[in-house]
ROKE-510837 format. One record per residue (C-alpha): residue in one letter; y, x negated, z. Coordinates in pm, whole numbers, padded with zeros to 5 digits, always signed. Example, Ala and Ser with C-alpha at 12.3 -4.5 7.8 and 13.67 -1.06 7.14 Angstrom:
2
A-00450-01230+00780 S-00106-01367+00714 
REM end
This chain:
212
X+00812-14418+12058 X+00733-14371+11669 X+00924-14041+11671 X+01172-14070+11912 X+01313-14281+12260 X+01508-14165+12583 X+01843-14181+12555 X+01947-14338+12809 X+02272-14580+12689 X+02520-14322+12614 X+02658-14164+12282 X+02593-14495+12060 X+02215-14602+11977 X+02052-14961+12077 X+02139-15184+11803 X+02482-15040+11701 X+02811-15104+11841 X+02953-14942+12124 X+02591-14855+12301 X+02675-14903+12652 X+02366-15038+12766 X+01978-14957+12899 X+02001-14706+13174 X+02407-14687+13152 X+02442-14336+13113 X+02371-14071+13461 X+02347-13808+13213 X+02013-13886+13082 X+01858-13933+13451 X+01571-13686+13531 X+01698-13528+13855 X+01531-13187+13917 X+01650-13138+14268 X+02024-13228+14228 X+02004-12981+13924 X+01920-12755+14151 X+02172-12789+14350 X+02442-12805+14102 X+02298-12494+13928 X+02338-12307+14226 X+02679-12399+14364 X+02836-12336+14006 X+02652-11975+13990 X+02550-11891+14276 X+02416-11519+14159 X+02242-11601+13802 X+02521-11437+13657 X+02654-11730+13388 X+02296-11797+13306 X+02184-11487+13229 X+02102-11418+12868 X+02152-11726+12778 X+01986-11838+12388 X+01926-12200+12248 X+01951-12201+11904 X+01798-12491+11683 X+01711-12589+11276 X+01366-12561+11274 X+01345-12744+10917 X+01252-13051+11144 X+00973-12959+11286 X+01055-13188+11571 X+01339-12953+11665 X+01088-12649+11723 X+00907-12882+11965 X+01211-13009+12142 X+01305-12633+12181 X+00969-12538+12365 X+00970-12845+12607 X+01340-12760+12707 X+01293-12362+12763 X+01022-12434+12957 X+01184-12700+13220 X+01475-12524+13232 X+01258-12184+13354 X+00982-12457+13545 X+01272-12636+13722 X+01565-12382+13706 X+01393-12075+13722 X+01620-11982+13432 X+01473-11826+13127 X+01626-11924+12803 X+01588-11778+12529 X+01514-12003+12163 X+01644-11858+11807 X+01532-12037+11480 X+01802-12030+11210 X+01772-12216+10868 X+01948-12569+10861 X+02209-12459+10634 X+02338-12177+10832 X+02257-12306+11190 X+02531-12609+11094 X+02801-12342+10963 X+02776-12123+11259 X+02782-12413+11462 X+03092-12575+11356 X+03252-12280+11419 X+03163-12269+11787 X+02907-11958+11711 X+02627-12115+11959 X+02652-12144+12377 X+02374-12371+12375 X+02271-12556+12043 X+02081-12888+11908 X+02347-13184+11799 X+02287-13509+11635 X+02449-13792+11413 X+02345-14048+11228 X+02562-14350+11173 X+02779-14445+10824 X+02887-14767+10952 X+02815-14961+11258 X+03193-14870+11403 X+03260-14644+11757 X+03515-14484+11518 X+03221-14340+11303 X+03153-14160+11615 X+03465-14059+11815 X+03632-13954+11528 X+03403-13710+11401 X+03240-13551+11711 X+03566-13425+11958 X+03940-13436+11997 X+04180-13293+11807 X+04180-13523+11487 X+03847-13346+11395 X+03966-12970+11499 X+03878-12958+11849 X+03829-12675+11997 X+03873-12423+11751 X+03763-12584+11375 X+03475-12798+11264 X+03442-12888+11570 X+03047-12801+11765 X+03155-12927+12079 X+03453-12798+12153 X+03561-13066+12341 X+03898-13203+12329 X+04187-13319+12550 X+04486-13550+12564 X+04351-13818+12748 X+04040-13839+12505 X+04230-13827+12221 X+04489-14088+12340 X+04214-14318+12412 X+04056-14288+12069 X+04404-14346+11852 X+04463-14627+12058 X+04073-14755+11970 X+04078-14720+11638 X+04448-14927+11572 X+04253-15267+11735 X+04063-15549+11628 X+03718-15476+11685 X+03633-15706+11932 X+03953-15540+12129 X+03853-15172+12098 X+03490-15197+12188 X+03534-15153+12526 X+03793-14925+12509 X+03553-14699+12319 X+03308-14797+12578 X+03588-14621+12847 X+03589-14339+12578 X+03192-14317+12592 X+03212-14327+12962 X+03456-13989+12947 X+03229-13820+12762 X+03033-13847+13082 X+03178-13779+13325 X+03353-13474+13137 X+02957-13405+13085 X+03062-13345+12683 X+02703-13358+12564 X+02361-13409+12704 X+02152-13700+12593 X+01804-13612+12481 X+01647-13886+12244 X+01713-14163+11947 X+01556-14079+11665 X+01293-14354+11514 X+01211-14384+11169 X+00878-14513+11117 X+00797-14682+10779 X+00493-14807+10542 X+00522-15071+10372 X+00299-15283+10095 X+00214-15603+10147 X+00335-15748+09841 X+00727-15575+09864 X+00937-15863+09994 X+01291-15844+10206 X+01194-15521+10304 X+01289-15460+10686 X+01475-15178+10910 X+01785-15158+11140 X+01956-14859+11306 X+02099-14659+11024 X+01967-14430+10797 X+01824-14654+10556 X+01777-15059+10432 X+01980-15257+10230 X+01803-15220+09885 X+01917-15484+09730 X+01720-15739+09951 X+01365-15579+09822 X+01156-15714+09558 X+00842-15653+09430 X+00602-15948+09378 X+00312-15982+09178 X+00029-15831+09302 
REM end
């Protein structure tokens, strides 16, 4: 758990707002046989699967890693063989945004701890869904009603209406969970108010170094 955690409560981490709870989201549920069975009532003759390519940043080298354990349960469990293609971090997002990739890592990392930080950058039409800056795709008018009416409340209000949003994404199967990312840190004995939470970094105006 020092590199990374299941992802099991939806789009949001643990720890910011909006996660929908341990366990809360089907999509992250190991389920070989039902796979199966999906797999083969939605192509029945191997046809859509055929040829198919994952492309990942391999600058992380936890990407490369990630990329080998999926192409091999997709063929172990599938029977599908995927191929992987490496492309430098700097390209690999361009293409992406532009809907280049059929099957592709994603990720964000928080600004703020607000569902909007999410929802508003990731789908519907407000970001260019389908067609611009948009690596999903995904977009429709339910969604995107659901969001504008989110982001115009209180906080308190729109939580679980984002939480309805989060639960769309779902059942619309928008994404597929994988893992939270986990930063793990050192730190000396004599820094002071230094600490962690679920964004990229601390507040650094809480350290201090004492004597030592």
């Amino acid at each position: 758990n020092i590199v990374c955690q299941p992802a099991t409560g939806g789009l949001i981490t643990k720890g910011l707002a909006g996660y929908l709870g341990d366990d809360q989201d089907p999509l992250a549920k190991f389920d070989a046989a039902q796979a199966k069975t999906l797999l083969k009532g939605a192509d029945p003759d191997g046809s859509k699967t055929k040829g198919l390519t994952y492309t990942y940043d391999p600058n992380n080298p936890l990407n490369k890693d990630v990329a080998v354990f999926l192409q091999d349960q997709w063929q172990t469990n599938l029977g599908v063989h995927v191929d992987l293609a490496a492309v430098d971090h700097s390209a690999f997002i361009k293409a992406r945004l532009k809907g280049s990739y059929v099957l592709a890592r994603d990720g964000w990392q928080a600004d703020f701890n607000h569902p909007q930080d999410w929802f508003d950058s990731l789908w519907g039409s407000a970001v260019g869904c389908p067609d611009a800056n948009c690596t999903s795709g995904y977009t429709t008018p339910a969604y995107d009603a659901a969001v504008k009416k989110a982001d115009q409340e209180p906080i308190e209000q729109a939580i679980p209406d984002y939480q309805a949003v989060s639960r769309m994404l779902i059942q619309d199967v928008a994404y597929i969970p994988l893992y939270y990312s986990v930063g793990a840190f050192l730190i000396k004995g004599y820094v002071k108010g230094a600490g962690t939470n679920a964004f990229f970094d601390y507040y650094w105006n809480q350290y201090q170094i004492q004597n030592h």
